[in-house]
C-alpha positions as CSV (number, residue, x, y, z in Angstrom):
1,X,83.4,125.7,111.4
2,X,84.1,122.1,111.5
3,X,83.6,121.5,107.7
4,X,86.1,124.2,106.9
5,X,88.5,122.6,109.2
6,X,88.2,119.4,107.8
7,X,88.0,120.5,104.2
8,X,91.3,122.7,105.0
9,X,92.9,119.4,105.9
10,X,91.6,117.0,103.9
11,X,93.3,119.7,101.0
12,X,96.5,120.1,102.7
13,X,97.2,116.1,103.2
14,X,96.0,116.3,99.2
15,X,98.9,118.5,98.4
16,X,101.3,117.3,100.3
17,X,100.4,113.2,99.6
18,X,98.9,113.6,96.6
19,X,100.1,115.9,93.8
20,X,103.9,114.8,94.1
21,X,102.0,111.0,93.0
22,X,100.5,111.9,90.4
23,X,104.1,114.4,89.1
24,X,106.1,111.1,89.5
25,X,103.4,109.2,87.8
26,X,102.8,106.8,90.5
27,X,99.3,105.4,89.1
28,X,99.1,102.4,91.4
29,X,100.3,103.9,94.4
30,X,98.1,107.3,93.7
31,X,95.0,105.0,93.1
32,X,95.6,103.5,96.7
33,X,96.2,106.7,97.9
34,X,93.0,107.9,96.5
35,X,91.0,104.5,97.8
36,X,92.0,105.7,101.2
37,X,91.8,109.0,101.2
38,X,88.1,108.8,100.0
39,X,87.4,106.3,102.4
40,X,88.8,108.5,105.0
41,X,87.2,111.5,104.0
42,X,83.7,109.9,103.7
43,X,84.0,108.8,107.7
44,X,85.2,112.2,108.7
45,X,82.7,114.1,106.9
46,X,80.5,111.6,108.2
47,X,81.1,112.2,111.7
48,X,81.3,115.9,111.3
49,X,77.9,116.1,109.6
50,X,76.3,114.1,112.3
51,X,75.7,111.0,109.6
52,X,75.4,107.7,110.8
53,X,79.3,106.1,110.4
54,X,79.9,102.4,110.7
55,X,82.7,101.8,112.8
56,X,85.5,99.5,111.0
57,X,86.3,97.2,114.3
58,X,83.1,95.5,113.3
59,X,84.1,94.6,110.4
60,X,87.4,92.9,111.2
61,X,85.7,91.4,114.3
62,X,83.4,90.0,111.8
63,X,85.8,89.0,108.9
64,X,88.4,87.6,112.0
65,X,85.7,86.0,114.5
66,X,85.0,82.6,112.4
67,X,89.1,82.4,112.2
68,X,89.8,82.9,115.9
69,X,87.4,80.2,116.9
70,X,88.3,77.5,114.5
71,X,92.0,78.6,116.0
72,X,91.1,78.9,119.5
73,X,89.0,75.9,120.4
């Protein structure tokens, strides 16, 4: 039932973000639209399938640690 529900609303935020993009021909901005919808989708299927998802705050913490030292010491 999950899958449905997150299908439903994965194609409603599609339509309503999407469509009028690629109407106006908004390449660049439907291309980043498209980056982060995918990216979105692929963690919320992710989750709802029970996959293992990386969570993102490791990755800034990981891209930002080696500034915050060199900032903070």
């Amino acid at each position: 039932m999950a899958l449905f529900t997150v299908t439903a609303v994965f194609l409603l935020i599609f339509i309503i973000q999407g469509l009028p993009l690629i109407r106006q021909k908004k390449w660049g901005d439907f291309y980043v639209f498209l980056g982060i919808f995918l990216l979105a989708g692929y963690i919320a299927y992710g989750e709802v399938l029970g996959f293992y998802v990386p969570n993102p705050v490791y990755l800034i913490k990981w891209i930002f640690d080696p500034l915050a030292r060199l900032m903070f010491q």
